[in-house]
C-alpha positions as CSV (number, residue, x, y, z in Angstrom):
1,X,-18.0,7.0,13.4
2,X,-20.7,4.2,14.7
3,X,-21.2,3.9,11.1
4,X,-17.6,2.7,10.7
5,X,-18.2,0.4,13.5
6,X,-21.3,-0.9,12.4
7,X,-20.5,-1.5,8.9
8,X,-17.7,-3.6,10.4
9,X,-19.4,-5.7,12.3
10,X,-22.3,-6.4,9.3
11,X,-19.5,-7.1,7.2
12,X,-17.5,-9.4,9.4
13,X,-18.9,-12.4,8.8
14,X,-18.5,-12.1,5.0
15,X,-15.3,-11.5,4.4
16,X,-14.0,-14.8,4.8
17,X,-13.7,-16.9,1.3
18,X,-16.4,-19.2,2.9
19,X,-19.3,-16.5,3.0
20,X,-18.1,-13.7,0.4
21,X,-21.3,-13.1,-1.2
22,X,-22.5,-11.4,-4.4
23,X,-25.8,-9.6,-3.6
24,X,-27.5,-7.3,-1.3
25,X,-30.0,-10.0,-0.2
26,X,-28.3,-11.2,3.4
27,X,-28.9,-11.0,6.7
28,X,-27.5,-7.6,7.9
29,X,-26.2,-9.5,10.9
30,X,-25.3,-12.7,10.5
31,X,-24.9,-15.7,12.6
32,X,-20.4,-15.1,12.7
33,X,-21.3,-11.6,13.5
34,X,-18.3,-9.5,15.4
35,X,-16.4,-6.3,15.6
36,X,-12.8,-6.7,14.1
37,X,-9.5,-4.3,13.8
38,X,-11.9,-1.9,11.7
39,X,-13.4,-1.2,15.2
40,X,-11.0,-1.5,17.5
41,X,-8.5,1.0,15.1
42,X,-11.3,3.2,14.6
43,X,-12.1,4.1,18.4
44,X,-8.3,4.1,18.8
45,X,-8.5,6.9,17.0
46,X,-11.4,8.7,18.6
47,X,-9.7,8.0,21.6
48,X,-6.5,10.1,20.6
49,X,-8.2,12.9,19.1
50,X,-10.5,13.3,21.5
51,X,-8.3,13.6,24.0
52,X,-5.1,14.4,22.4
53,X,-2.8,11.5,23.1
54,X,0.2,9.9,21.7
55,X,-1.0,8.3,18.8
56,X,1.3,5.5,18.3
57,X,1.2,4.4,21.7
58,X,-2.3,4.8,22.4
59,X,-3.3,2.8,19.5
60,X,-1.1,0.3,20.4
61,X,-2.8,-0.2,23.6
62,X,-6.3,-0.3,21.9
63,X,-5.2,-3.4,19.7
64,X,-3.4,-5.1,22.1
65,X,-6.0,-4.9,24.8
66,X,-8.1,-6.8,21.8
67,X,-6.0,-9.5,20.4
68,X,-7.6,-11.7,17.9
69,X,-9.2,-9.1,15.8
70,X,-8.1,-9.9,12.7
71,X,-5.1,-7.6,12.1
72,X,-2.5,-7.8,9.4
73,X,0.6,-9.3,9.7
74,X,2.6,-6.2,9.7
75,X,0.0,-4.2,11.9
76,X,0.9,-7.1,14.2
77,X,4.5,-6.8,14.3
78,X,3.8,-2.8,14.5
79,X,1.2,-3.2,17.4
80,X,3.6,-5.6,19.3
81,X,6.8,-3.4,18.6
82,X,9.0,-1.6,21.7
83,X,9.0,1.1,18.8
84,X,6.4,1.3,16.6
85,X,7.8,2.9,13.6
86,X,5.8,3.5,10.5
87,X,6.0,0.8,7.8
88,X,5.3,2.6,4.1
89,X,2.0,1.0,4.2
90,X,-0.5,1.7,1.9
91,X,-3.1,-1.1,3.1
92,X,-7.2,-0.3,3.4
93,X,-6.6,0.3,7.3
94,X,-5.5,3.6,6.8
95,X,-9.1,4.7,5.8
96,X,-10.9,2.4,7.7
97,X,-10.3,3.5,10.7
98,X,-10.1,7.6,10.0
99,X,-13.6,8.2,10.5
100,X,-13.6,10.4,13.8
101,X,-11.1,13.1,12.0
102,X,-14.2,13.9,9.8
103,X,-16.8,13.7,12.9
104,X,-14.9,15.7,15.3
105,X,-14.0,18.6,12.6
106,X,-16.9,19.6,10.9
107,X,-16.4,22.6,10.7
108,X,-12.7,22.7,9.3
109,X,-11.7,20.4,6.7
110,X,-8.1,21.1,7.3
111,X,-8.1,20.7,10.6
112,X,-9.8,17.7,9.1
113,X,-7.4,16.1,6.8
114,X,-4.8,17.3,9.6
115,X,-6.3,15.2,12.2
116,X,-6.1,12.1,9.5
117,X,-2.4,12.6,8.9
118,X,-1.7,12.6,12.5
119,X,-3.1,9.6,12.9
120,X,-2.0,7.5,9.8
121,X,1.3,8.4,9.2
122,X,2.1,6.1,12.6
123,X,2.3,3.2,10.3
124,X,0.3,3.8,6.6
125,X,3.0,6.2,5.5
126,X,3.1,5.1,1.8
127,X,1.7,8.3,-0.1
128,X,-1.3,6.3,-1.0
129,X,-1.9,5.4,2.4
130,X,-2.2,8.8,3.5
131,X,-4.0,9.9,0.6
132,X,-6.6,6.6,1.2
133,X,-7.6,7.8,4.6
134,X,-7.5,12.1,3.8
135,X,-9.7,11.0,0.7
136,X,-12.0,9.2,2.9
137,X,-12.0,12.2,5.8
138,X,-12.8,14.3,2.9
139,X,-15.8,12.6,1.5
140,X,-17.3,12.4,4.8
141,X,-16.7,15.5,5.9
142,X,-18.6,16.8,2.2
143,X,-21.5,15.0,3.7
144,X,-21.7,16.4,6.9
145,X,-21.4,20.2,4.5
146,X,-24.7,18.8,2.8
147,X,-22.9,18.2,-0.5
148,X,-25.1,15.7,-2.7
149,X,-23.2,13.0,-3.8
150,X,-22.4,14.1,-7.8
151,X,-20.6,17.1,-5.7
152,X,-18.5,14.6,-3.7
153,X,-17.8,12.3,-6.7
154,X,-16.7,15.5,-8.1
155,X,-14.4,17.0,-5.1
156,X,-12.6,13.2,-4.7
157,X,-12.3,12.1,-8.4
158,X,-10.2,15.9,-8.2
159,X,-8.5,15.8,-5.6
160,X,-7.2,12.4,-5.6
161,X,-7.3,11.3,-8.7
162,X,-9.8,8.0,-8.1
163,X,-11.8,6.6,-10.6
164,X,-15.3,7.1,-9.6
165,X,-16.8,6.3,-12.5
166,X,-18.1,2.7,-12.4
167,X,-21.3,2.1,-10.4
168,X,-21.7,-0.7,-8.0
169,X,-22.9,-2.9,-10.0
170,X,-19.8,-2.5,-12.5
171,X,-18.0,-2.8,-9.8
172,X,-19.0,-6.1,-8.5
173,X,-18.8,-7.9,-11.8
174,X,-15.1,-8.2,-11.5
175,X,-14.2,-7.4,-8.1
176,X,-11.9,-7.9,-6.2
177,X,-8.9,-7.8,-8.6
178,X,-7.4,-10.9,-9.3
179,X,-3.3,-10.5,-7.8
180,X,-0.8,-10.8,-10.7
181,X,1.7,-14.0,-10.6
182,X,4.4,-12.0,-9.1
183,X,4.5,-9.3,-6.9
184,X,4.0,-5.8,-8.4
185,X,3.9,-2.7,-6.2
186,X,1.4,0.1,-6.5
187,X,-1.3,-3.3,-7.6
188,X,-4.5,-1.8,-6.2
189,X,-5.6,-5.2,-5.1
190,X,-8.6,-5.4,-2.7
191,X,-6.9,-5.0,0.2
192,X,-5.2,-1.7,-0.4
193,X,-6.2,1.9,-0.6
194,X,-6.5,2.1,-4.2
195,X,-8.4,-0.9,-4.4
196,X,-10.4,-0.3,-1.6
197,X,-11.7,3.4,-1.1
198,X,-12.8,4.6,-4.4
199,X,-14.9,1.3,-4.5
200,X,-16.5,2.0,-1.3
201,X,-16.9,5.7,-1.6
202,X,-19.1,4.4,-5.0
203,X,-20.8,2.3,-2.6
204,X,-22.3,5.1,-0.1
205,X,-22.7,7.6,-3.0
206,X,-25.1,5.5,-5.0
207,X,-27.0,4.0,-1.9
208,X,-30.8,5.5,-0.7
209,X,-29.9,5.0,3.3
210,X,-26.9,3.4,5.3
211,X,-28.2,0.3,5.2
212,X,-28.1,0.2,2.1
213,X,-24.4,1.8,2.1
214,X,-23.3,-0.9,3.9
215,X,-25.2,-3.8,1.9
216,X,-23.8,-2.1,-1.4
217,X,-20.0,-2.6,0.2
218,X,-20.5,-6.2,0.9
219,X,-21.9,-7.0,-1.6
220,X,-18.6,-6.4,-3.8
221,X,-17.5,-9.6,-2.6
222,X,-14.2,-8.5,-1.1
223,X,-12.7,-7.4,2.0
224,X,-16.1,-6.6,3.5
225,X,-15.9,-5.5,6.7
226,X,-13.3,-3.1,5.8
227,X,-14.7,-2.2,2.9
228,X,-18.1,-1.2,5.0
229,X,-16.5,0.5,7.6
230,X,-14.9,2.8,5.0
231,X,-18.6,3.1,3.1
232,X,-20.4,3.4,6.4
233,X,-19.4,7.0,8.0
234,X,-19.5,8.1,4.4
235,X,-23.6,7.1,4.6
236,X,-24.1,8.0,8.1
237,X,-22.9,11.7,7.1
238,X,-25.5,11.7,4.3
239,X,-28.2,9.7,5.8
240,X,-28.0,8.9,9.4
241,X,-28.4,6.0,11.3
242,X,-31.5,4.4,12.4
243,X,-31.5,4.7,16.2
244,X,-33.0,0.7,16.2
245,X,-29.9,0.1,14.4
246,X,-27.5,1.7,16.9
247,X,-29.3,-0.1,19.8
248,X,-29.0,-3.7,18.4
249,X,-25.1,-2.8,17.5
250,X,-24.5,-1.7,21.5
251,X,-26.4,-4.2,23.2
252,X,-25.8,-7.8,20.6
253,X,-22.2,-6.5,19.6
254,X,-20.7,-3.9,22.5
255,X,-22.0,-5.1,25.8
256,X,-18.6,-6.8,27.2
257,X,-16.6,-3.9,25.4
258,X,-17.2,-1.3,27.8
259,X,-14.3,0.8,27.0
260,X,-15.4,1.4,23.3
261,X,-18.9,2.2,24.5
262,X,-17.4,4.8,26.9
263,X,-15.5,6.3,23.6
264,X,-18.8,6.1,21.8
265,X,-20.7,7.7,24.3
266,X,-17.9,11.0,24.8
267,X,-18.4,11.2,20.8
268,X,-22.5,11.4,21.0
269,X,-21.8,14.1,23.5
270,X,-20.1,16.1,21.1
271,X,-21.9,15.3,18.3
């Protein structure tokens, strides 16, 4: 899960227009550094399944404790909503955010994909949404089983049917995908599932450490932080995290968020 949240923050800064960058040569944190949505959504998430609350209203209460995050437009209206009702989404924040289903059932993949469901089908209901985030929970939850990363390529090209063919550097040559004139549903533009998690699966499946993982993802060019925070539990299941790297994400990042260290914290317990 920190690798979610760490990948987010690294990947902040670089997904405006303004800084979207085309190499893996960067600061790893840059000046505009911050945790966004991808953070806040994916402690949300911890938070209900560690504890076993209402999902709709206990995210709710995550995002809206953190306005100003960067959330989508419709999130917004969703967050904000008397009733939150799912909106046929099938948007990159499904898997961004589905990290802890894979962390907190290792040892039950459907239990697993189960826990993902639960908690995306409160607004990503669109079949691709839900298969964007179990397709994530599964690839994750292959690295924590040891599986090398031709075995996960493998599993998810199967079971979902993603292209995971290209490498990273095929990838980035023409990523993200330009948006047609006129509005065509199912486009797997860069900020949906399709045209985010097979991209950033590639990216933690090729890399030599997380680091790297996360440098790979941003270095698409596209929607980065999301895009990292999908890439990044991926690589912390197959690599780990260096402990520096943890300590300079709680202390420069987390320090006035006290709530999500406290979620953080009851996860490294259990872990």
């Amino acid at each position: 899960m920190l690798g979610a949240i760490i990948g987010d923050i690294a990947g902040s800064m670089y997904e405006s227009k303004r800084y979207r960058i085309k190499t893996k040569n960067f600061p790893f944190f840059g000046k505009y550094c911050r945790f966004t949505d991808d953070t806040v959504c994916t402690i949300a998430v911890a938070d209900i399944l560690l504890h076993d609350l209402p999902p709709a209203e206990t995210m709710q209460a995550w995002c809206r404790r953190y306005h100003g995050r960067g959330y989508g437009g419709m999130f917004r209206k969703w967050r904000d909503s008397d009733v939150p009702e799912p909106y046929d989404s099938y948007g990159n924040g499904a898997a961004m955010r589905v990290s802890p289903a894979a962390f907190l059932n290792r040892d039950d993949l459907e239990a697993a994909l189960s826990a993902s469901d639960k908690v995306t089908e409160i607004t990503h209901n669109h079949p691709e949404g839900m298969k964007g985030a179990r397709a994530t929970t599964h690839a994750i939850w292959l690295a924590f089983q040891g599986k090398n990363p031709a075995d996960i390529r493998r599993t998810i090209t199967t079971e979902y049917d993603y292209d995971l063919t290209q490498t990273v550097d095929e990838i980035r040559s023409d990523y993200p995908p330009e948006y047609p004139p006129v509005f065509t549903p199912g486009f797997p533009g860069p900020v949906t599932c399709m045209g985010s998690v097979p991209q950033a699966i590639t990216c933690a499946l090729e890399s030599v450490s997380y680091e790297d993982a996360v440098r790979n993802a941003i270095s698409l060019g596209g929607d980065s932080d999301t895009l990292a925070a999908i890439a990044g539990p991926v690589a912390e299941a197959l690599h780990g995290i260096p402990g520096d790297l943890i300590e300079q994400t709680k202390e420069q990042y987390l320090t006035d968020a006290q709530d999500i260290l406290e979620v953080i914290e009851k996860m490294f317990q259990i872990d």
